[in-house]
C-alpha atoms as one frame of an Amber mdcrd trajectory, in Angstrom:
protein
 -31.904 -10.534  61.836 -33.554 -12.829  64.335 -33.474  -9.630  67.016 -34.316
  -6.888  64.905 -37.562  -8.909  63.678 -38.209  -9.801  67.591 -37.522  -6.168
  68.380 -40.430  -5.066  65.372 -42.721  -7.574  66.685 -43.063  -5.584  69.957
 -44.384  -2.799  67.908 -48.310  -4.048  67.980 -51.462  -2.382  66.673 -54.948
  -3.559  67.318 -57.094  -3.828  64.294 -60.699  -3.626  65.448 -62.604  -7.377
  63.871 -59.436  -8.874  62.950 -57.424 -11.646  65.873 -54.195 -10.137  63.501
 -52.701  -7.261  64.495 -50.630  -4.736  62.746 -46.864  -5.336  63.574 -43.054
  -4.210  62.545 -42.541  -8.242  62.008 -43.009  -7.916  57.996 -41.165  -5.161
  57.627 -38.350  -6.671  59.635 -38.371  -9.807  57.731 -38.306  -7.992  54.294
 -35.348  -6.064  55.220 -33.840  -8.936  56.314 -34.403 -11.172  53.504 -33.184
  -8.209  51.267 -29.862  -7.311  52.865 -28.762 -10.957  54.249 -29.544 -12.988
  51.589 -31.587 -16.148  51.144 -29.544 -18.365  53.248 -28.352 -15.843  56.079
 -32.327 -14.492  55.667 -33.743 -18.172  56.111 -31.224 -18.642  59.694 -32.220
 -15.555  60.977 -36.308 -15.992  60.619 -35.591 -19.665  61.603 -34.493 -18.709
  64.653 -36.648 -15.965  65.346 -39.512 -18.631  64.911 -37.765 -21.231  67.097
 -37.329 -18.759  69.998 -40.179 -17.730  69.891 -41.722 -20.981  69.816 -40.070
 -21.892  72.448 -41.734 -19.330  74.786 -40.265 -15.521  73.921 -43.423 -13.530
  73.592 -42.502 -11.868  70.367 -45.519 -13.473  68.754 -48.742 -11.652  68.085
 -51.106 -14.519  70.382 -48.143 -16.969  70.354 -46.928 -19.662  68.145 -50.001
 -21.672  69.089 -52.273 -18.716  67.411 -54.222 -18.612  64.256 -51.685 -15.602
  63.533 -49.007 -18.000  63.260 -49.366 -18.704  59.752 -47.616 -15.294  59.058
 -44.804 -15.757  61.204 -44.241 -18.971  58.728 -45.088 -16.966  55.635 -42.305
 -14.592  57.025 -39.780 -17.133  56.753 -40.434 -17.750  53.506 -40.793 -14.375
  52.004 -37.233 -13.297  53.705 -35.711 -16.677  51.982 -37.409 -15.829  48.721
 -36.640 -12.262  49.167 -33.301 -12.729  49.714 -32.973 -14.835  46.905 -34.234
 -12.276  44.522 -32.096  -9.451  45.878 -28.923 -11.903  45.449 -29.763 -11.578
  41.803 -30.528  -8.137  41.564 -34.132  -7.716  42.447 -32.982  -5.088  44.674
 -31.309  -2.740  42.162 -33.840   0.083  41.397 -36.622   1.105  42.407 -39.260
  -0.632  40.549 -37.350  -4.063  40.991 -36.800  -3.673  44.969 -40.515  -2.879
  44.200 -41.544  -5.943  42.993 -39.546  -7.997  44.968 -40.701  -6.012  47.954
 -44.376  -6.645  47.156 -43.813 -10.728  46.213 -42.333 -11.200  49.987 -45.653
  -9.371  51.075 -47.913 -11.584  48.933 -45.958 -14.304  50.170 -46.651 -13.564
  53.962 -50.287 -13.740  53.115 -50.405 -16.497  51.081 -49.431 -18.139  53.549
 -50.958 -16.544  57.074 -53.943 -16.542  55.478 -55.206 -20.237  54.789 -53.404
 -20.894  58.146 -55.586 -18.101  59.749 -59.026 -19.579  57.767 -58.094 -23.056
  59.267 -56.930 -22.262  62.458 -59.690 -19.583  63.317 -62.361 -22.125  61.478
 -63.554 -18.937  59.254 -64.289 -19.082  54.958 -61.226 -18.169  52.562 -63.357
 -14.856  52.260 -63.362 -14.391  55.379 -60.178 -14.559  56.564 -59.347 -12.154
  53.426 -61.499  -9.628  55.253 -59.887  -9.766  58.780 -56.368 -11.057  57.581
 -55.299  -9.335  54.765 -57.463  -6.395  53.433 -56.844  -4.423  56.491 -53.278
  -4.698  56.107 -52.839  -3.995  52.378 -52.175   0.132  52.811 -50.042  -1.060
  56.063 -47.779  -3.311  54.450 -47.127  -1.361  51.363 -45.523   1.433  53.686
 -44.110  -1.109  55.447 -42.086  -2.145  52.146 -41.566   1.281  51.514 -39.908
   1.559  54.772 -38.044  -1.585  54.270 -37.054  -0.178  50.604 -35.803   3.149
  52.468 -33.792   1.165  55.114 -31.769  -0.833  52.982 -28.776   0.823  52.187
 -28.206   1.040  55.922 -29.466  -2.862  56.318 -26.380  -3.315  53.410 -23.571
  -1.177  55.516 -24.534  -3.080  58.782 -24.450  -6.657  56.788 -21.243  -5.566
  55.271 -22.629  -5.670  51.992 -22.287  -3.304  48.897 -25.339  -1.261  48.160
C-alpha cells in the first residue's frame, strides 16, 4: 500500500494558481483503504507518511509544505475507507460510491484548513486553489479506484 501510493505520487500535474498539484496519491490511498481494510489501510498510509517524512520525495513540496495537510487527510480517508468497505460499503455501485466520495471529502477536509493555515490564505480561498480545481479530478480518480478494486481484492487476497 505504502509503495503503490509512493509510486502514484510521482504522477504530478501542475494546476496553474494553486501550490497543490494534481497527483495519483488519492486515488492510491482510496484503493488502499478499500481493499486492505482499516487497520492494514491505516499501516500502509502510516508508513507512506513516515518515509516520506523522513526525506523520500514522494511528497508534492515535501512534508514541510502547505500540501501536507492532504497527505494527513489521506491517512484518514484510507482508515475510514477501509472501515466502511469492511462492512460492506464496497458492495455495489452506489455504496463503493458513497464510500468512495466520503474518503475524498475527507482528504479535503482535512488538506484544506491545513493548506489555509499553512499558506496564510482565507477558508475561501484555499477552497479556490485547494479543492475546486480538483473536484472533476478526484471524482475520476474514485472512479478509477472503484474500477481497480477487484484486482486491489485478488492481490490482497481478499474476496471481491
Amino acid at each position: 500500500g505504502a509503495a503503490l501510493t509512493g509510486a502514484a505520487a510521482q504522477l504530478v500535474v501542475p494546476v496553474p494558481g494553486s501550490p497543490v498539484p494534481v497527483t495519483g496519491q488519492t486515488f492510491a490511498a482510496l484503493l488502499v483503504g478499500a481493499s486492505l481494510g482499516a487497520g492494514r489501510g491505516f499501516l500502509s498510509l502510516a508508513l507512506y507518511t513516515l518515509v516520506g517524512m523522513a526525506g523520500m520525495p514522494w511528497f508534492a513540496g515535501g512534508a514541510g509544505s502547505a500540501t501536507f495537510g492532504y497527505v494527513l487527510g489521506m491517512l484518514l480517508a484510507a482508515t475510514v475507507v477501509g472501515a466502511l468497505a469492511r462492512r460492506g460499503g464496497d458492495r455495489g455501485l452506489l455504496r463503493t460510491a458513497g464510500t468512495m466520495a466520503l474518503g475524498s471529502l475527507i482528504i479535503y477536509a482535512v488538506g484544506v484548513p491545513y493548506l489555509a493555515l499553512a499558506a496564510d490564505l482565507s477558508f475561501g480561498k484555499a477552497l479556490a486553489v485547494g479543492m475546486v480545481p480538483f473536484l472533476i479530478g478526484d471524482a475520476l480518480k474514485a472512479a478509477l479506484a472503484m474500477g481497480a478494486l477487484p484486482a486491489a481484492w485478488k492481490l490482497a487476497g481478499r474476496r471481491g
